[in-house]
N, C-alpha and C positions, 0 to 999 in steps of 0.2 A: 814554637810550642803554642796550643791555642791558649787563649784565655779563657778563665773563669771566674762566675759571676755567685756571690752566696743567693739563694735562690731560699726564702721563705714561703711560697706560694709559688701554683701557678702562674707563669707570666699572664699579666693582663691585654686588652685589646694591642695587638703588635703593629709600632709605630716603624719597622724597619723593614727594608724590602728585601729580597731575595738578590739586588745587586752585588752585595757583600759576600765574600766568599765564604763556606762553611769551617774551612779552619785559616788559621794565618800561617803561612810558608816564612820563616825566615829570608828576606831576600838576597842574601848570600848564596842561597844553594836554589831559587828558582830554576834554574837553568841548567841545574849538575845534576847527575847521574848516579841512581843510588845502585851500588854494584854489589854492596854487601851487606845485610840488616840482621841486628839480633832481635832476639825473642829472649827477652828475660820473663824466668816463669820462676818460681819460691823455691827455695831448696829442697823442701818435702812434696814436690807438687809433682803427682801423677801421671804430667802431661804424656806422656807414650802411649799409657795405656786409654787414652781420653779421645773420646771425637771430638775434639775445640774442632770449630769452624776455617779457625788458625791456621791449624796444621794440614788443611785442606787448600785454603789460601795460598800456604809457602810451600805448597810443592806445585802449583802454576808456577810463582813466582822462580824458582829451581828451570822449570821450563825455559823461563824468560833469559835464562843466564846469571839469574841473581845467586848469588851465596849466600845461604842464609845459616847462621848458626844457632843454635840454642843456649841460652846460658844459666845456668841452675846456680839461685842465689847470687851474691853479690861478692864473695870472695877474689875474683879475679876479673880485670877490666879485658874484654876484647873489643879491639878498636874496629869501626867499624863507619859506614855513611850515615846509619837510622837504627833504630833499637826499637822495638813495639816493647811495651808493658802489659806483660800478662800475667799477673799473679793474679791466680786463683782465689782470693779473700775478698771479702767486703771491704774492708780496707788496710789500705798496703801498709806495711812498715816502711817509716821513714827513709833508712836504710836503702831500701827499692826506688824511693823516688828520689834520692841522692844520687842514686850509682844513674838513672836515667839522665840527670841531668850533663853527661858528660857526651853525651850525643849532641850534633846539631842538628838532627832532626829527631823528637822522640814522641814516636806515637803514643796517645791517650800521657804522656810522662805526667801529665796535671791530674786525671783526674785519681782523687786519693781514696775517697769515699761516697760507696753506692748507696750505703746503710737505706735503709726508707724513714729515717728519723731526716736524713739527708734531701733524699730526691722527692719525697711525697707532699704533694699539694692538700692532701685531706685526709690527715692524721685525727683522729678525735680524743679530744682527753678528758680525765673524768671529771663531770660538773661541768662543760662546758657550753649544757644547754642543745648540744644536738641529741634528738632524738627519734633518726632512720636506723636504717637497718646499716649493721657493723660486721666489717671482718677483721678476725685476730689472724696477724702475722707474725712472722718472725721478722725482727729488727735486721739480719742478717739476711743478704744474699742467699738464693736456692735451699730454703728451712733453716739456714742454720749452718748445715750439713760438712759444710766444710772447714767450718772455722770448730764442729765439733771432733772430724777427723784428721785433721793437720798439725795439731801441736805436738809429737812425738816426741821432743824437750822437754817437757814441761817439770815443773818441780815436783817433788814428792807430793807435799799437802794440797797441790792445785791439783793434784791428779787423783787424791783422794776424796777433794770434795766435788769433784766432776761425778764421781764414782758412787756417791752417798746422792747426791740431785739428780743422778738416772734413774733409782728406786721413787721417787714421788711422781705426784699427779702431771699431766702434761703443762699444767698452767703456771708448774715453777723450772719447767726447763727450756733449756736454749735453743732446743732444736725439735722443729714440726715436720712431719712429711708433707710436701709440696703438693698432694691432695688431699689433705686433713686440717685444712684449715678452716676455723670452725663461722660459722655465719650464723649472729644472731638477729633479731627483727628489733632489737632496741638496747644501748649503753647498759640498760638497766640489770638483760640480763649476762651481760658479761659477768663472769667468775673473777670474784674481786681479787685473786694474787694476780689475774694479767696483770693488772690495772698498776702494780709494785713490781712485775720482773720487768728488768731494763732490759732484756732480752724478748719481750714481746712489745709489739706496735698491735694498738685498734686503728684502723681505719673508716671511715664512711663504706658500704658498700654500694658502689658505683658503676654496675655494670652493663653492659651496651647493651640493648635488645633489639632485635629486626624478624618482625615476620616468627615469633613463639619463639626464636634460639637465642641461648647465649652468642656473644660476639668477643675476638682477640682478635687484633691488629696487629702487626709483628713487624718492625722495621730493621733491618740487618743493612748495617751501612758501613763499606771504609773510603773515607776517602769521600771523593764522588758517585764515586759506585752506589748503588741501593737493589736491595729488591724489599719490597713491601706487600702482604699480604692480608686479608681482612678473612678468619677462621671462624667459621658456623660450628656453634655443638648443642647438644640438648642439659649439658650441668654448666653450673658456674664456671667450675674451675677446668682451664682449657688446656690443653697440649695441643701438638698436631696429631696424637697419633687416637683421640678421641674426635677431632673434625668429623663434621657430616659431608662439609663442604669448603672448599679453601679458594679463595677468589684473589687477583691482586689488587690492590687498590691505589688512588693516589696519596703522597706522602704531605699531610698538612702542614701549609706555614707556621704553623704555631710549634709542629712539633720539631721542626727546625730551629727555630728561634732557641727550644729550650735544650737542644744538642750543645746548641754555642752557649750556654747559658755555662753547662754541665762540661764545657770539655772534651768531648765527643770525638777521636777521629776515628775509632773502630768500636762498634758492639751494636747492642740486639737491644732495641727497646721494645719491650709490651703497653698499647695502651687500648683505649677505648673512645668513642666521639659521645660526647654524653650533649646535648644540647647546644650543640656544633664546637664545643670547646673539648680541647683534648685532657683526658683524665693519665695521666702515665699511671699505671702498674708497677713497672719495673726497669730499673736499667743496668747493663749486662756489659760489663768488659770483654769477660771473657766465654759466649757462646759457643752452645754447643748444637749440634745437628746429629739424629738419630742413624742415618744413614748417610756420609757423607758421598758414596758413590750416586746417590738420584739426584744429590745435587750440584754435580759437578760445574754444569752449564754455570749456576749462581758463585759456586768460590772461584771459575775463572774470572769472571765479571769483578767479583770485587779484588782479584788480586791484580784487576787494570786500572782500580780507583789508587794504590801505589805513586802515580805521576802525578798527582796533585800536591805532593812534598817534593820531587824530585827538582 
């Protein structure tokens, strides 16, 4: 399983070269043959109806001769060569990264939490003297959104004060839509409840520019495998399916460094080159792609990055 490093900041000038491998293979199974790999995904988790990049991956890997099974929740062990970890949450329950640990190989099984209280190098908090322009996020993975539709357990009075904090203003709830997040030009005029919901993060607003367009970097990697792309648009806030223009680009040493930093052997980071240092956005276990059929050429690609555990 790889290592992970607590990361307070961006890493600084990187004293480490690229001879070191991107994750660490246990050397027991260097040389073995993964024939059967699960997919643990949350007991309430969607996955069928979902385009993960995943389940695009594991059916080359099907191709390949591999067996790949599903396994929903934690209640039953199926034994197997490799297990990936895809629960759909910001961060996993215990639980989930227990039942991973009984694989000898288990993809991402470390990394626990994506939160951006977690992975963000340029969080700003109140009073602390910065004074650029800020974006409010949600503390939580893709707005919120999953961690606000996924608890179908929940107790009676959690489920009534979920129920009473969707009637108030946006600035006292847990979940934003993924293009409504709000940009202001200084701390100051942030709406002072962000500043108290633990469920929103201000950030610095740091975003790439080239030639009048916003820019998004997109790195999607398992394994060895990569494709990396750098996305032109004319608003901040980018997807693919707002691009002007989508170009590939090369993947920077630094934002490798902070893969292995973070745990990393399969997901989608977003970032940006701000002053030739990389600013991460976002980091994504579990990716998803809009139409998985145009990109097929890319999830056979990474389901060849596979043999770097095997």
């Amino acid at each position: 399983m790889p290592r992970t490093a607590e990361r307070s900041d961006l890493p600084q000038a990187p004293g480490s070269s690229m001879d070191s491998p991107l994750v660490d293979v246990p050397k027991a199974f260097q040389r073995g043959k993964i024939e059967h790999i699960v997919i643990l995904i949350h007991q309430h988790d969607g996955y069928e109806d979902a385009t993960y990049i995943l389940k695009g991956v594991a059916e080359h890997w099907k191709e390949k001769g591999i067996r790949v099974t599903v396994v929903r929740g934690v209640g039953t062990y199926v034994a197997a060569d490799a297990a990936v970890l895809h629960v759909d949450l910001t961060v996993v329950p215990p639980e989930y990264l227990e039942y991973m640990r009984q694989y000898p190989i288990a993809l991402n099984g470390s990394v626990a939490d994506i939160s951006k209280r977690r992975i963000s190098g340029h969080l700003v908090r109140r009073g602390d003297g910065y004074d650029g322009s800020v974006i409010v996020k949600t503390n939580c993975n893709y707005g919120g959104q999953r961690e606000e539709d996924l608890p179908k357990s929940m107790a009676f009075p959690a489920r009534c004060f979920r129920a009473v904090r969707r009637r108030l203003p946006w600035t006292f709830q847990s979940k934003l839509g993924v293009w409504d997040y709000p940009i202001y030009q200084s701390p100051s005029q942030v709406p002072w409840a962000v500043w108290f919901n633990p469920d929103l993060i201000v950030e610095r607003f740091l975003p790439e520019r080239q030639d009048g367009f916003y820019c998004l970097r997109s790195w999607i990697f398992l394994g060895d495998a990569e494709r990396n792309v750098i996305m032109y648009a004319n608003q901040p806030i980018i997807k693919s399916r707002v691009a002007v223009r989508i170009e590939p680009a090369e993947v920077p040493e630094e934002l490798r460094i902070i893969r292995r930093e973070l745990g990393f052997d399969f997901g989608k980071f977003d970032y940006g080159m701000i002053d030739g240092r990389v600013v991460l956005y976002d980091a994504n276990r579990t990716p998803s792609l809009g139409d998985s059929k145009a990109f097929d050429a890319v999830l056979k690609n990474l389901a060849d990055g596979l043999h770097v555990f095997a």
